[in-house]
C-alpha positions, 0 to 999 in steps of 0.5 A: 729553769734558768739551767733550761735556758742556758742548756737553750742558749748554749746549744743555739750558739752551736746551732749557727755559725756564731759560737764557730766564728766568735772561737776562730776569730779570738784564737787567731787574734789572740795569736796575732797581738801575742806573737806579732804586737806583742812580740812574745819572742822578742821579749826574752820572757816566758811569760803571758804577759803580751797576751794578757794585756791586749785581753781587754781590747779583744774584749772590747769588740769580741765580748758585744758581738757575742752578747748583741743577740741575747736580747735583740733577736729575741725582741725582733724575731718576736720569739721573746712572746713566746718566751715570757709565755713560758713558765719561767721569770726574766730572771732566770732567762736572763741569768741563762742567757748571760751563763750561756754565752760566758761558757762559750768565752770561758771555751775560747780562753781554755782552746787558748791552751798552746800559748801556755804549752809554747811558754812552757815549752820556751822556759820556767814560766810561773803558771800560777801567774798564767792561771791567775790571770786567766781567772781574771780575764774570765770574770772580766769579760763577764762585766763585758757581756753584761754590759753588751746584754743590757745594750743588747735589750734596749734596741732590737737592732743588734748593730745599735747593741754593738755599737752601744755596747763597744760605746759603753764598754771603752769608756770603762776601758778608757778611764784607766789608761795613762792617756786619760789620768795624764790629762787630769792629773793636776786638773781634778783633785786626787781624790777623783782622779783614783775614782775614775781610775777605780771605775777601770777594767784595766786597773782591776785585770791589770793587778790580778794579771800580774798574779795578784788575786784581790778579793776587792779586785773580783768584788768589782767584776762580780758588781759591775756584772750584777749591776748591769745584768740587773739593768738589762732585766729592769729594761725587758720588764718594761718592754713586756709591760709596754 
């Protein structure tokens, strides 16, 4: 059932101008933070490097707007009823929903395919790196979405599950840029400065986009999703209860 739900779901994001959109505006803002913010030229490298560290600041936004209607349409549409009439579990929808729109953003990296092209095409770029750090960026945005999916069945507004989403998001962002670890070095023990560094998206991609592939590394993407998924089934449970 749960292949049922994401065949559903994948289809409905072609049905509308969502999955159309979400495409457009990655590939023409991947394209910008390369080219222009990341100065791809300039640099003098063949490499993808530019492009890989904006990654989590395109997620930040992107991944919530594409995740803010799982739940929420759902919910406000009333469609969810007929949903839980159906003769499948929460589970399952849920776990369909989340495939479902993680194939529309693994669609959107792949159709990122000429910036590989143009890197090749400019030097000897290591493309094990470069296909590295796309593994990375997928599992990354799965705990992205999974957190914008779990925001996404608290509220029935799908502005408030952006909002909260990005929220939530940028927090575990945050938490890994120098800015904040500058601030608490010498305020909090070491010992809590690597927590809190270890709770990063940026810590975990950063490594893996470098082409550094830890199993610890995708262990934490892998939990934060599950953890988070889980959290969004434990939400709609209690909403079909009340």
């Amino acid at each position: 059932m749960t292949w049922v739900i994401f065949k559903r779901e994948f289809a409905s994001f072609f049905a509308t101008p969502v999955a159309y959109v979400f495409i457009l505006i990655f590939l023409m803002m991947s394209g910008v933070f390369t080219f222009f913010f990341g100065g791809l030229y300039e640099r003098g490298q063949a490499d993808l490097l530019p492009f890989f560290n904006f990654l989590p600041w395109l997620y930040l936004f992107l991944v919530p707007a594409i995740a803010m209607k799982s739940w929420s349409e759902e919910r406000k549409s009333g469609s969810i009823e007929l949903l839980m009439t159906l003769p499948i579990t929460i589970k399952q929808a849920m776990f369909g929903k989340f495939l479902a729109a993680w194939f529309v953003i693994g669609l959107a990296l792949i159709l990122t395919f000429p910036l590989v092209i143009t890197v090749n095409y400019l030097g000897l770029p290591d493309n094990g790196i470069i296909i590295s750090a796309y593994i990375a960026s997928w599992f990354m945005s799965a705990a992205f979405l999974a957190i914008g999916m779990c925001m996404s069945a608290i509220s029935k507004s799908q502005v408030v599950a952006f909002i909260l989403a990005v929220v939530v998001c940028f927090l575990f962002v945050l938490s890994g840029t120098g800015m904040v670890l500058s601030a608490l070095k010498g305020i909090v023990p070491s010992l809590v400065l690597d927590t809190v560094a270890s709770f990063s998206f940026l810590t975990h991609f950063e490594a893996m986009a470098k082409g550094v592939i830890s199993l610890n590394d995708i262990f934490y993407f892998v939990l934060v999703s599950f953890i988070w998924l889980w959290a969004g089934l434990v939400v709609v449970q209690q909403k079909k209860a009340d």
